[in-house]
C-alpha positions as CSV (number, residue, x, y, z in Angstrom):
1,X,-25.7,-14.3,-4.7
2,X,-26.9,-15.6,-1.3
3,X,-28.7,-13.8,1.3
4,X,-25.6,-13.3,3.6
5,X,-24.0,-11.6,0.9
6,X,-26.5,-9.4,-0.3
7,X,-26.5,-8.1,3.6
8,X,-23.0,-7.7,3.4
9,X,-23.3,-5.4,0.4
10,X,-25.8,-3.3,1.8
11,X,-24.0,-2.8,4.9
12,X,-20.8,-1.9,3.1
13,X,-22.6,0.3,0.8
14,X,-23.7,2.7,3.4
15,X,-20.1,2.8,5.3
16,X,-17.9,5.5,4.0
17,X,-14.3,4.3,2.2
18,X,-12.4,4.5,5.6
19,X,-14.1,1.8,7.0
20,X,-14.3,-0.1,4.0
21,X,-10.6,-0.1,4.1
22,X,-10.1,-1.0,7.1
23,X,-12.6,-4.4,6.6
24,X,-10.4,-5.1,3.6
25,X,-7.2,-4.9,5.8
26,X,-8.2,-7.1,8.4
27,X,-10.0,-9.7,5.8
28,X,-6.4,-9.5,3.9
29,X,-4.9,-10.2,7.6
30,X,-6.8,-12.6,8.3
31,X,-6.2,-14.3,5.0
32,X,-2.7,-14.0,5.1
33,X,-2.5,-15.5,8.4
34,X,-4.7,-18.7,8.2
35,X,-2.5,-19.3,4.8
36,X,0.9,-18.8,7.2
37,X,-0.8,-21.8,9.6
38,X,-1.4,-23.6,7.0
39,X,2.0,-23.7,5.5
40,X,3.4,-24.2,8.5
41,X,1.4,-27.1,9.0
42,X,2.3,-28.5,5.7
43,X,5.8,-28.0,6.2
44,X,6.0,-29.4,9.4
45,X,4.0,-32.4,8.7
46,X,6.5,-33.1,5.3
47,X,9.0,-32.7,7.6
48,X,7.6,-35.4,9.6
49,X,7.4,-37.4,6.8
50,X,10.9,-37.1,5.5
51,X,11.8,-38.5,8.6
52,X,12.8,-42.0,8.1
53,X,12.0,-44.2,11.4
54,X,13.3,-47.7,11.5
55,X,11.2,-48.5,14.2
56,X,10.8,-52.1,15.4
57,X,8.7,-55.0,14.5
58,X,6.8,-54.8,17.9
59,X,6.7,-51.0,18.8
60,X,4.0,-50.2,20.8
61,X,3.1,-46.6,20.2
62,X,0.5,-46.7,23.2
63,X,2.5,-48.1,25.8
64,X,5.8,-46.1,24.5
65,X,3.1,-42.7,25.1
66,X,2.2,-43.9,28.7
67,X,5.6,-45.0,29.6
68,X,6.6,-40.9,28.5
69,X,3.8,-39.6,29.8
70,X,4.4,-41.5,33.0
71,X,8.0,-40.5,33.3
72,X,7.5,-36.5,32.4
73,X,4.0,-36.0,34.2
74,X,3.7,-39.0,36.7
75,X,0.8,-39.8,35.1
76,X,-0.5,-43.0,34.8
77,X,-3.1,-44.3,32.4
């Protein structure tokens, strides 16, 4: 056990079971959450990948950005 968590345990051990609750609930919240981004993340990025672009031979992805950027913000690179 490392050092960080033997401090953890004596802090938790002199709370009374209220509060210990409540740090399970929010850990479990917290948990639940950053595993929601993260599937949302994977879905959206297989989505992405289903996606079948034809695009051409010469497609600048740089210049296509600027050209967008250009037109939507007026800014230029």
């Amino acid at each position: 056990m490392t050092i960080i968590q033997e401090k953890a345990i004596l802090l938790i051990q002199q709370l009374p079971d209220d509060k210990i609750q409540a740090i399970i609930d929010e850990i479990m919240l917290t948990e639940f959450i950053h595993q929601e981004r993260v599937s949302n993340k994977k879905k959206a990025f297989l989505k992405l990948e289903k996606l079948d672009l034809d695009l051409p031979e010469d497609f600048d992805a740089d210049s296509e950005l600027a050209k967008a950027m250009e037109e939507k913000y007026d800014i230029t690179s």
